[in-house]
C-alpha positions in Angstrom: 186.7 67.1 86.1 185.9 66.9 89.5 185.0 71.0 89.7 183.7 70.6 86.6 180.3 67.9 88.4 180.2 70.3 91.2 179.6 73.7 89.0 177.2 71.7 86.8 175.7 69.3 89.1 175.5 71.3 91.6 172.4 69.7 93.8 170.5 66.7 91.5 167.7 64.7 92.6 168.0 61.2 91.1 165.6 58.6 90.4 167.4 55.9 89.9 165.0 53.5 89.2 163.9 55.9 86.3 167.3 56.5 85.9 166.6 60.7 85.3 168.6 63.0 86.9 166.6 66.1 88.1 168.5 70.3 89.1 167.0 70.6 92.2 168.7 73.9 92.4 171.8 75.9 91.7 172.5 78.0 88.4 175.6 76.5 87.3 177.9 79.2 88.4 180.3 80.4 91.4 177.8 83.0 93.6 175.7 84.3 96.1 171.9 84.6 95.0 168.4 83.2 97.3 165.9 82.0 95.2 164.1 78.8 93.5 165.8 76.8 91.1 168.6 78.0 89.0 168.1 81.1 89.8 169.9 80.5 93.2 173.6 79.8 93.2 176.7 78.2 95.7 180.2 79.0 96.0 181.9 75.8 96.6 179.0 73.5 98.0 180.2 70.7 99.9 178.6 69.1 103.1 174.8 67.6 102.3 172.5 66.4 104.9 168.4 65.9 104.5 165.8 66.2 107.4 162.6 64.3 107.8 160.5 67.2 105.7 163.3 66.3 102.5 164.6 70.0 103.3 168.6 69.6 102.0 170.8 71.5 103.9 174.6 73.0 102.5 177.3 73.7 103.4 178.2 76.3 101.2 181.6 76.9 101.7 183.3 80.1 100.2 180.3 81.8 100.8 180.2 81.0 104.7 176.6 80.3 104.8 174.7 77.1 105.4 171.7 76.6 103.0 168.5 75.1 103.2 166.5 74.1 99.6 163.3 73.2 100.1 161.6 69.9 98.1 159.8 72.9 95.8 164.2 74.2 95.1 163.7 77.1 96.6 167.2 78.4 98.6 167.4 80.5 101.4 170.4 81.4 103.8 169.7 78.8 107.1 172.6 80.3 108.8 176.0 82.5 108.8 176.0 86.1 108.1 178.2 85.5 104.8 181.7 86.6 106.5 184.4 84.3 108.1 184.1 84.2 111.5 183.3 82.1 114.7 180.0 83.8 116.3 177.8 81.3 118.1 174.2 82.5 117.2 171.2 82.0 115.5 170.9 82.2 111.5 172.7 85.1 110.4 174.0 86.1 113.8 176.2 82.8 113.7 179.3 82.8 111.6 181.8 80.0 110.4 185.7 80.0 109.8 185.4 76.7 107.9 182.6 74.4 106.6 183.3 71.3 105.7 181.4 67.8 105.1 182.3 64.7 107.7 184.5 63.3 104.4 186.9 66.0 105.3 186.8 64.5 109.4 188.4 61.2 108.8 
């Protein structure tokens, strides 16, 4: 079940006051794709953090990439060239062994 929330809920914006539960991006299935909306997909998101703009960050973890969405869903590659590695750098110059969210620390 638990894969199942993760491929289908992938990133939601809820209001629960108006209890309404909003995609804010991700297509639904395992991938690599940029783009707005469901038109961009993850491969095994895990770690979420938010700046002060509302930019979400991912980690997205088979894919080896750290994402930003934007508040308008649109998905870009923040950093990690896409292979496993342990490059120090900046964007896709850096690369990651293993991402995982502070859950996974304790």
């Amino acid at each position: 079940m638990k894969k199942i929330v993760i491929l289908f809920l992938v990133f939601v914006c809820a209001n629960l006051l108006a209890q309404t539960v909003t995609t804010l991006a991700g297509s639904g299935s395992h991938g690599f794709a940029n783009g707005t909306g469901t038109a961009a997909s993850f491969k095994y998101p895990d770690g979420v953090a938010v700046d002060e703009s509302g930019n979400v960050y991912v980690a997205d973890v088979e894919n080896h990439l750290i994402r930003k969405i934007t508040s308008a869903g649109v998905v870009t590659t923040f950093a990690g060239s896409g292979s496993k590695g342990s490059e120090d750098g900046t964007g896709t110059a850096a690369s990651f062994i293993l991402l995982y969210s502070p859950h996974h620390w304790r």
